[in-house]
C-alpha positions as CSV (number, residue, x, y, z in Angstrom):
1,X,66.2,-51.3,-57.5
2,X,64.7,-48.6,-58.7
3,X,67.1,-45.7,-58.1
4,X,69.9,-48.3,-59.8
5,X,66.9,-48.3,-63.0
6,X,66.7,-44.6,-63.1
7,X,70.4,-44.1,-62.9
8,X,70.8,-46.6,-65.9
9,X,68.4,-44.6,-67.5
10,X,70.3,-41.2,-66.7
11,X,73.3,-42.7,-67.2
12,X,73.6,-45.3,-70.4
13,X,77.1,-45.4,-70.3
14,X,77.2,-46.9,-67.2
15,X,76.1,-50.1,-68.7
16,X,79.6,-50.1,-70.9
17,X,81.1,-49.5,-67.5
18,X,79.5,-52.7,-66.1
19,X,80.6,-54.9,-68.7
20,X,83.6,-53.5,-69.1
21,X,84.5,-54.2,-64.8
22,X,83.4,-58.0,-65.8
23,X,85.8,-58.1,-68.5
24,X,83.6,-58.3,-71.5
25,X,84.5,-55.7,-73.3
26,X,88.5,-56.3,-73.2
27,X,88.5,-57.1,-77.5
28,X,87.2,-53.1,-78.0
29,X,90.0,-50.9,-78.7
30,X,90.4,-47.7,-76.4
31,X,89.6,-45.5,-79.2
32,X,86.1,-47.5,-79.9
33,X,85.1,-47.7,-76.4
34,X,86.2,-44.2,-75.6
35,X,83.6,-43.6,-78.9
36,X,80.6,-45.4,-77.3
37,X,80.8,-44.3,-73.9
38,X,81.0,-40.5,-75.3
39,X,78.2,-41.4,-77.6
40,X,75.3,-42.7,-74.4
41,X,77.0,-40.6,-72.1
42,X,76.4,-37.2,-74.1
43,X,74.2,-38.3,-77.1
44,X,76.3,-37.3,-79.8
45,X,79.4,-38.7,-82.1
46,X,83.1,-37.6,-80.6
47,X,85.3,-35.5,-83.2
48,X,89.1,-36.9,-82.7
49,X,90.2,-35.5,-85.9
50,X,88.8,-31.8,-84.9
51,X,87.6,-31.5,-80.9
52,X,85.9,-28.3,-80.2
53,X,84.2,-29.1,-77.1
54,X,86.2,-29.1,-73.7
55,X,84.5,-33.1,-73.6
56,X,86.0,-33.9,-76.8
57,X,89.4,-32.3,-76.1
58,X,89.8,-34.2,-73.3
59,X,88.9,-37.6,-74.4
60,X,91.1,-36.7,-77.2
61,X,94.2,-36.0,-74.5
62,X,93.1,-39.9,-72.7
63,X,94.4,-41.5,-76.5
64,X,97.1,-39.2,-77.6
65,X,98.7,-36.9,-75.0
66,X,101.9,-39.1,-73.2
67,X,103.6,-36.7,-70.7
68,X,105.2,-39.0,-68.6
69,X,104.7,-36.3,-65.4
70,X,101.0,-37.2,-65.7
71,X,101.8,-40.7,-64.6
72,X,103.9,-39.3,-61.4
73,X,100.8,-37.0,-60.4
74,X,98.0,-39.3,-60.7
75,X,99.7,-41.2,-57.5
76,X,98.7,-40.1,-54.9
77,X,102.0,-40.8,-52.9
78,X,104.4,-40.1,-55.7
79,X,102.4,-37.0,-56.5
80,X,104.0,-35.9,-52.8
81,X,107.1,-35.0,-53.9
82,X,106.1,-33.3,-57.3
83,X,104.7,-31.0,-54.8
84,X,107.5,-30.7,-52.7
85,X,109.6,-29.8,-54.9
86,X,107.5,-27.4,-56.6
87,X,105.6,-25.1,-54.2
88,X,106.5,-27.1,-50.5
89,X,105.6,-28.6,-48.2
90,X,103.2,-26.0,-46.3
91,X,100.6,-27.4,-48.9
92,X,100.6,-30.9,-48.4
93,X,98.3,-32.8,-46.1
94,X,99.9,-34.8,-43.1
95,X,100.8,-38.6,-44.2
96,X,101.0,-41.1,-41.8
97,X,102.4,-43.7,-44.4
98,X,101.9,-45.8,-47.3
99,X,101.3,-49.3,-47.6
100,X,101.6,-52.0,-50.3
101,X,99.5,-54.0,-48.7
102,X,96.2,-54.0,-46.1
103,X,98.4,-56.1,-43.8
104,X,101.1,-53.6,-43.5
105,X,99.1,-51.5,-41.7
106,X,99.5,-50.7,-37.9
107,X,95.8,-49.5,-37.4
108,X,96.9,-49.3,-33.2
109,X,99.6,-46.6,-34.5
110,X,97.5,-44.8,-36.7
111,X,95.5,-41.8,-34.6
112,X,91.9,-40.9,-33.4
113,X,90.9,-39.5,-36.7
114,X,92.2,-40.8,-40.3
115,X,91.8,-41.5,-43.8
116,X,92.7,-44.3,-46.0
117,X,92.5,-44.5,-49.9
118,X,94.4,-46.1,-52.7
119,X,97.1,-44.2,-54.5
120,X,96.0,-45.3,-57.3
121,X,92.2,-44.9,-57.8
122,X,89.7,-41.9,-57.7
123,X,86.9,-42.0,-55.2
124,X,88.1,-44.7,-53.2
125,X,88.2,-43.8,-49.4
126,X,87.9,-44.8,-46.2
127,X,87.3,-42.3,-43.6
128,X,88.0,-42.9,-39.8
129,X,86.1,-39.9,-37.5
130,X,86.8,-41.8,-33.9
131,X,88.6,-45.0,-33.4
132,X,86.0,-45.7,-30.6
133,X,83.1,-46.7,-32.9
134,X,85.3,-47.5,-36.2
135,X,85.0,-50.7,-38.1
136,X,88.4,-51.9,-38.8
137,X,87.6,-55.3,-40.2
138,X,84.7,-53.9,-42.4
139,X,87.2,-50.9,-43.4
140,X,89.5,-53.8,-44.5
141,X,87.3,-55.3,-46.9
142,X,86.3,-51.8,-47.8
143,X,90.1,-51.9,-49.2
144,X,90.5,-55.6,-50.3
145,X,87.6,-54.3,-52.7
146,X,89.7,-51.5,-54.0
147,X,92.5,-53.0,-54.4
148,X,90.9,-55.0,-57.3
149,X,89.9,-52.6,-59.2
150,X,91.2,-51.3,-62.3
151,X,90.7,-47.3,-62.7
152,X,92.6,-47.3,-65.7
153,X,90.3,-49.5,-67.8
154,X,87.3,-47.7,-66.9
155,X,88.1,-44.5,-68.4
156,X,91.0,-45.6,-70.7
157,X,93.3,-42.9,-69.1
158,X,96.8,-43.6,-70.4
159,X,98.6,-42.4,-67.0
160,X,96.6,-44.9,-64.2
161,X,97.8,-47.9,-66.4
162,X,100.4,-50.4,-64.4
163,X,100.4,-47.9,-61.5
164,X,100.7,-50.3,-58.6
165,X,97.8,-50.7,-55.9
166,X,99.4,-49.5,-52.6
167,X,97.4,-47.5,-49.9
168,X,98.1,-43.8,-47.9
169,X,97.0,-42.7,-45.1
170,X,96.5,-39.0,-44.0
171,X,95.5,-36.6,-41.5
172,X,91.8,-36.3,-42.0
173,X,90.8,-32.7,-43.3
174,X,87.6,-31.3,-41.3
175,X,84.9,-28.5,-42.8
176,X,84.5,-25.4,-41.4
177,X,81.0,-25.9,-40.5
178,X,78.7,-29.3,-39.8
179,X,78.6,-29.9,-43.2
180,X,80.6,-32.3,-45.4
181,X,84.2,-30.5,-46.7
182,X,83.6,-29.1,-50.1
183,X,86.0,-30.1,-52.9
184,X,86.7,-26.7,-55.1
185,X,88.7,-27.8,-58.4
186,X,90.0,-25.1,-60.8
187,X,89.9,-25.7,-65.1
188,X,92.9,-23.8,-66.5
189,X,93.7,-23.1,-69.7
190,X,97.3,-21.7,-70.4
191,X,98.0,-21.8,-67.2
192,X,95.2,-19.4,-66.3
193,X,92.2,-20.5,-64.1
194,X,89.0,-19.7,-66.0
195,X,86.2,-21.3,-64.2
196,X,85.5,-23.9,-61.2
197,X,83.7,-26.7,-60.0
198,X,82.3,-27.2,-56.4
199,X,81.6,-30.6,-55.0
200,X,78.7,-30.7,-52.1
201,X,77.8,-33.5,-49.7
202,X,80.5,-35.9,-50.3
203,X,79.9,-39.4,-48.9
204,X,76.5,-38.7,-49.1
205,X,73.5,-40.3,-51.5
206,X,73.3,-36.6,-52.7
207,X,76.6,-35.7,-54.0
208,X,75.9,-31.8,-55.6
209,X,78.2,-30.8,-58.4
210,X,78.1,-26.8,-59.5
211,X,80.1,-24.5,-61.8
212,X,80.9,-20.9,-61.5
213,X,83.2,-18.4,-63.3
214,X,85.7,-17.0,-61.7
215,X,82.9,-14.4,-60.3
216,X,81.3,-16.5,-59.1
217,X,78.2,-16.5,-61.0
218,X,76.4,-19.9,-61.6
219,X,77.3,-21.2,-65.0
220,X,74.9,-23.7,-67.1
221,X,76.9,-26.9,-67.1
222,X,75.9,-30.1,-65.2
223,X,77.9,-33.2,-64.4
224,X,75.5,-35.9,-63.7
225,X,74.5,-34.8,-60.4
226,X,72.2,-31.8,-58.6
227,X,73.0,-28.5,-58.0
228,X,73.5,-26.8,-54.4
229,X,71.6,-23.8,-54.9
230,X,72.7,-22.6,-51.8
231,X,76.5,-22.4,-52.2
232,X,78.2,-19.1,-51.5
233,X,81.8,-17.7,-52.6
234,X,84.6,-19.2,-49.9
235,X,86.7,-16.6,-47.9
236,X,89.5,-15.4,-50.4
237,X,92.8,-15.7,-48.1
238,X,96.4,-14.3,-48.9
239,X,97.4,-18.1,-49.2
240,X,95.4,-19.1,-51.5
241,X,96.2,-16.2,-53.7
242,X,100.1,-17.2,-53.2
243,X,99.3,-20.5,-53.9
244,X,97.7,-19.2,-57.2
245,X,100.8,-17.1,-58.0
246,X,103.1,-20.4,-57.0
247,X,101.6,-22.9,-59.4
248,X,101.2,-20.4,-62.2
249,X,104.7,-19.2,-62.1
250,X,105.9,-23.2,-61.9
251,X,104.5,-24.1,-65.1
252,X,105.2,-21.1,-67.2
253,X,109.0,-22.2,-66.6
């Protein structure tokens, strides 16, 4: 009770987000609702008619900016093919299918190791390390949950709305070391990545978020979680640099 207190505290706009999941908040516009989360989340008023900050900017892109790609990349099955056709298939994770529905699913032909998560949510997962000591039925309500959420009306991102619940499941990607995999995610700006975010401790209580320039020196931004002060740079390899050079020259076509 007390951690929920002090993240409620931390966190004010997570109090729109609970009303908002009960459906009490469905007669506020987007725009309005977008304004009052901004407002508790970063104590400040949010400038549609001139963003300046990279916050503003992109809760200005959630009301205005339609490109009907956005709605094909934030499934995470459709998304497949996007990527197939642009840069192949060397850079897409194993799939072992896609379901529409928890029933579909042949857990017996699924392997050792897996992961399951909606294609069309964010955070949602359900991670299989050995069959021998998994929890199949408790997995399945893990997804019945999911499956009636609505990530759309959380945020108010235009490109989640009517994209239809259906689950994937994938080869389960390991860490180099003991520790959970870390999730690097680049911020580009004319096609050109500027700085980067690393996530720490997934599927723990201690989720770590930190940002870094493209030197990798520490830069003073926080995202509602702690910092791992004792991240170092990843091994630069030759295919992550062509990957680089793929996806850059894609979308200057």
């Amino acid at each position: 009770m007390d951690n929920i207190f002090l993240k409620v505290v931390k966190h004010p706009e997570k109090i729109v987000y609970g009303l908002e999941r009960k459906g009490l908040l469905d007669w506020l516009s987007e725009k309005d609702y977008i304004k009052i989360t901004y407002r508790l989340a970063f104590g400040r008023k949010l400038n549609l008619d001139n963003p300046k900050a990279l916050t503003e900017k992109i809760n200005w892109y959630k009301l205005y900016y339609r490109d009907p790609l956005m709605r094909k990349c934030v499934d995470k099955y459709e998304v497949r093919q996007y990527v197939r056709e642009s840069i192949g298939d060397a850079y897409l994770n194993e799939c072992f299918g896609v379901w529409n529905s928890i029933d579909e699913i042949d857990y017996d032909a699924l392997p050792n190791q897996f992961v399951l998560k909606p294609t069309n949510g964010s955070g949602d997962i359900v991670i299989c390390k050995n069959k021998s000591n998994f929890n199949w039925e408790e997995a399945k309500k893990t997804l019945t949950k999911y499956s009636k959420r609505s990530f759309a009306t959380k945020t108010k991102e235009w490109a989640y709305y009517d994209v239809p619940f259906r689950i994937i499941g994938e080869r389960l990607i390991k860490s180099s070391d003991e520790n959970q995999i870390k999730d690097y995610k680049f911020f580009c700006f004319n096609g050109e990545p500027e700085f980067l975010f690393v996530a720490s401790d997934r599927g723990t209580e201690h989720l770590k978020f930190d940002f870094f320039d493209k030197k990798w020196n520490r830069l003073p931004i926080t995202n509602a979680h702690e910092h791992n002060m004792a991240l170092t740079p990843p091994n630069t390899s030759m295919k992550c640099l062509k990957l680089q050079e793929n996806f850059q020259n894609h979308f200057r076509m």
